[in-house]
C-alpha positions as CSV (number, residue, x, y, z in Angstrom):
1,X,0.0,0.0,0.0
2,X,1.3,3.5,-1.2
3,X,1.7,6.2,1.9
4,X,-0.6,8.0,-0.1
5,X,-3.3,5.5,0.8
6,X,-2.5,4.9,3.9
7,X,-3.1,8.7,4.4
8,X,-6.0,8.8,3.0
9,X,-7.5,6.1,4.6
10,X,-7.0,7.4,8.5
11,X,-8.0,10.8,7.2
12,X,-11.5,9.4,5.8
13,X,-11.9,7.3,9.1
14,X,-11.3,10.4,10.5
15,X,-14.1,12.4,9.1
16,X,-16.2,9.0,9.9
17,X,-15.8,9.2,13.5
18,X,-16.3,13.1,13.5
19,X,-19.4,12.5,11.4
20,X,-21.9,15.2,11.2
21,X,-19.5,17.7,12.9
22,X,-17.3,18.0,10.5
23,X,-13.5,17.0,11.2
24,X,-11.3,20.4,11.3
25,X,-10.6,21.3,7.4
26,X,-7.2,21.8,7.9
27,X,-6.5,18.5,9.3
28,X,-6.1,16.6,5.6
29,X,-3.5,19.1,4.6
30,X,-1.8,18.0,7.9
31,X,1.2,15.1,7.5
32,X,0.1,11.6,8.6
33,X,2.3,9.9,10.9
34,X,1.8,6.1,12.5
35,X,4.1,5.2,15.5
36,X,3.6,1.6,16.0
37,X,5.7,-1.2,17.0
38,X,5.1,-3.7,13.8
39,X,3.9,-2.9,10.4
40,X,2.9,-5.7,7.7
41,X,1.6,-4.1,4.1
42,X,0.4,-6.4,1.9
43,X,0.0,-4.4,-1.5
44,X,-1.5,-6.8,-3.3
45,X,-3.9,-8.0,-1.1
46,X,-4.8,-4.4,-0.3
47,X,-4.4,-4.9,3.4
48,X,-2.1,-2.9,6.1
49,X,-2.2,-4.0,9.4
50,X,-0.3,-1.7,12.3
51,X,0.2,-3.6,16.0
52,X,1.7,-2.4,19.4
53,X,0.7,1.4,20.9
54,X,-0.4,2.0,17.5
55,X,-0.9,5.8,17.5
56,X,-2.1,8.0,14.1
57,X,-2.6,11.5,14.2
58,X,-3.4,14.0,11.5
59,X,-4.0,17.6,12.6
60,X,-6.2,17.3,15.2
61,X,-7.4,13.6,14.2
62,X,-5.9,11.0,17.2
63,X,-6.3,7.5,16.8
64,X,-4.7,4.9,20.2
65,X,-5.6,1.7,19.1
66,X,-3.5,-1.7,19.9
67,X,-4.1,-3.1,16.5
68,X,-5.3,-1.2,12.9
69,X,-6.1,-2.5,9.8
70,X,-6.9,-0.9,6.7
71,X,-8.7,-2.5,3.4
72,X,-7.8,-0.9,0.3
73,X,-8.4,-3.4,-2.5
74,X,-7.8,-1.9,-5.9
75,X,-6.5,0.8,-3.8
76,X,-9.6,2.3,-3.1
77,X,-10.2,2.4,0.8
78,X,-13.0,0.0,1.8
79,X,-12.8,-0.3,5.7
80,X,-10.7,0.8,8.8
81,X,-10.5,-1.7,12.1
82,X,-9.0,-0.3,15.4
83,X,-9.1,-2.7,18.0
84,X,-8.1,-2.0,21.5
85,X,-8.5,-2.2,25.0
86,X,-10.0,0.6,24.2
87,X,-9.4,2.1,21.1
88,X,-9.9,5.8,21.3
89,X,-10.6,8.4,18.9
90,X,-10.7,12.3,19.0
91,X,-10.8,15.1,16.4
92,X,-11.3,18.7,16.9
93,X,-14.4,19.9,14.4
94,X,-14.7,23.0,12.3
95,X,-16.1,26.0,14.5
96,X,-15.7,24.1,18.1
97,X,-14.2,24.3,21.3
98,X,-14.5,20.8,22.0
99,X,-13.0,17.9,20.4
100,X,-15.5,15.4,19.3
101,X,-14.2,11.8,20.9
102,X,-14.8,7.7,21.1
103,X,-13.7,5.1,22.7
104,X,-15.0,1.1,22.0
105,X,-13.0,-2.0,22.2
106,X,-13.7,-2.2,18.1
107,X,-14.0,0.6,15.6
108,X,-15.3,-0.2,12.1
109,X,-15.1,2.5,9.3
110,X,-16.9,1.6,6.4
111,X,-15.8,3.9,3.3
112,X,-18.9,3.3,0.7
113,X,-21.6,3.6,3.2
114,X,-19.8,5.9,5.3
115,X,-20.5,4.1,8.4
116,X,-19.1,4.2,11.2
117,X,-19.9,1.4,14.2
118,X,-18.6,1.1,17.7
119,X,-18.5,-2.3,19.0
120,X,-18.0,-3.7,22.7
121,X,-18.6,-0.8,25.2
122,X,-18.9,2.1,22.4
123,X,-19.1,5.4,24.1
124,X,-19.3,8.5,22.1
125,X,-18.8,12.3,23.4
126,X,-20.1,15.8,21.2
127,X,-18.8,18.4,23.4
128,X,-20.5,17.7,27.0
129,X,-23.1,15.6,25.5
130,X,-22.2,11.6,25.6
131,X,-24.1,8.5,24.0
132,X,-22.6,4.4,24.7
133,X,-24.0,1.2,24.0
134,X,-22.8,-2.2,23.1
135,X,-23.2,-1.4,19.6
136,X,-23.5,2.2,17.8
137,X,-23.8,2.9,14.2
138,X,-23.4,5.9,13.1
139,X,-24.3,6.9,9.3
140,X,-22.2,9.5,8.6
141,X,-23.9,10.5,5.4
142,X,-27.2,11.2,7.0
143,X,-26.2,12.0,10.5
144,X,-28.1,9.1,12.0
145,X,-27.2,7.1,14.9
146,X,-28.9,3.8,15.8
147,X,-28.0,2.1,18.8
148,X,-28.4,-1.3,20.7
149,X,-28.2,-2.7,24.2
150,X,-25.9,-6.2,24.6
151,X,-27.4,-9.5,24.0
152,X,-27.8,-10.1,27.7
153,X,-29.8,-7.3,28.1
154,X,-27.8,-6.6,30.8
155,X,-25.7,-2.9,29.1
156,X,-28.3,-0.5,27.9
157,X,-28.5,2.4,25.0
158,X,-27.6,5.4,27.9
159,X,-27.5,9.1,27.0
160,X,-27.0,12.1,28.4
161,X,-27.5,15.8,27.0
162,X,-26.6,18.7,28.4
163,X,-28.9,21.6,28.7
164,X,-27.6,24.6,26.4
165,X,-26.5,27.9,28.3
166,X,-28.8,30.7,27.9
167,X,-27.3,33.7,25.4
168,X,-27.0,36.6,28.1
169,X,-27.8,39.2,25.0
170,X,-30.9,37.3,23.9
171,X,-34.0,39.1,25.3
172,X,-36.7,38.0,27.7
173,X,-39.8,36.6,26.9
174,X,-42.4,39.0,27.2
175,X,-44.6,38.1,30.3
176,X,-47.3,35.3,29.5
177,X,-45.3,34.3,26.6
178,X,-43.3,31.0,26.3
């Protein structure tokens, strides 16, 4: 696999994980570097798998896995797996002060769907707001998330929204008027 792939690749799971917010713009014009302590690229097979304290960053983008593996067959990217214990994910999007993050023990990117799903304790944070669940798919695309509790029932869909601060320069309702 070319570096340019590679690249390209972590920069699209990237703007997966970052979804509707919109990685920072900035961050693909950024150099990609990978610290980890094996490499094995298969360019024929379309397959690069990174192992030990794997750690990507791209601009803002972070990515802490133990193990990633990208699929670019035809090298075209089809998937992105980060496994770890846990893997975890940050970015900083356009026009925020907070860095949108996530943290599962598996992270799947799919490229042609633009799907993103956090597997095994997937926990998800927009700022203060924060959304887990065994399993969470996230359709980049549409900016859809579906959710699901563990097969034993036993870890539920939980989330938990902030309330928004007031505007101090917005006016007062007028009395008698929601």
């Amino acid at each position: 696999m070319k570096p340019k792939n590679v690249r390209a690749a972590l920069f699209l799971f990237g703007l997966g994980m970052a979804g509707g917010a919109h990685a920072l713009s900035s961050d693909k014009d950024q150099p990609l570097n990978i610290d980890a302590d094996t490499v094995e690229i298969d360019d024929k097979a379309g397959v690069s798998v990174y192992k030990g304290n794997v750690t990507a960053t791209q601009g803002t983008l972070v990515l802490d896995a133990d193990i990633v593996t990208i699929y670019s067959p035809q090298r075209e990217l089809d998937k992105v797996i980060a496994e770890g214990n846990p893997a975890r994910y940050k970015q900083r999007p356009d026009n925020k002060d907070e860095d949108v993050r996530a943290k599962a023990q598996r992270m799947e990117y799919y490229a042609d769907k633009e799907k993103l799903i956090l597997l095994e304790g997937g926990h998800l944070w927009q700022g203060q707001d924060e959304f887990s669940g065994n399993r969470i798919e996230y359709d980049t695309r549409r900016d859809v998330v579906n959710a699901s509790m563990s097969s034993s029932g036993k870890e539920r869909v939980r989330i938990v929204i902030q309330p928004r601060k007031k505007d101090p320069a917005a006016p007062a309702p007028a009395p008698g008027k929601p």
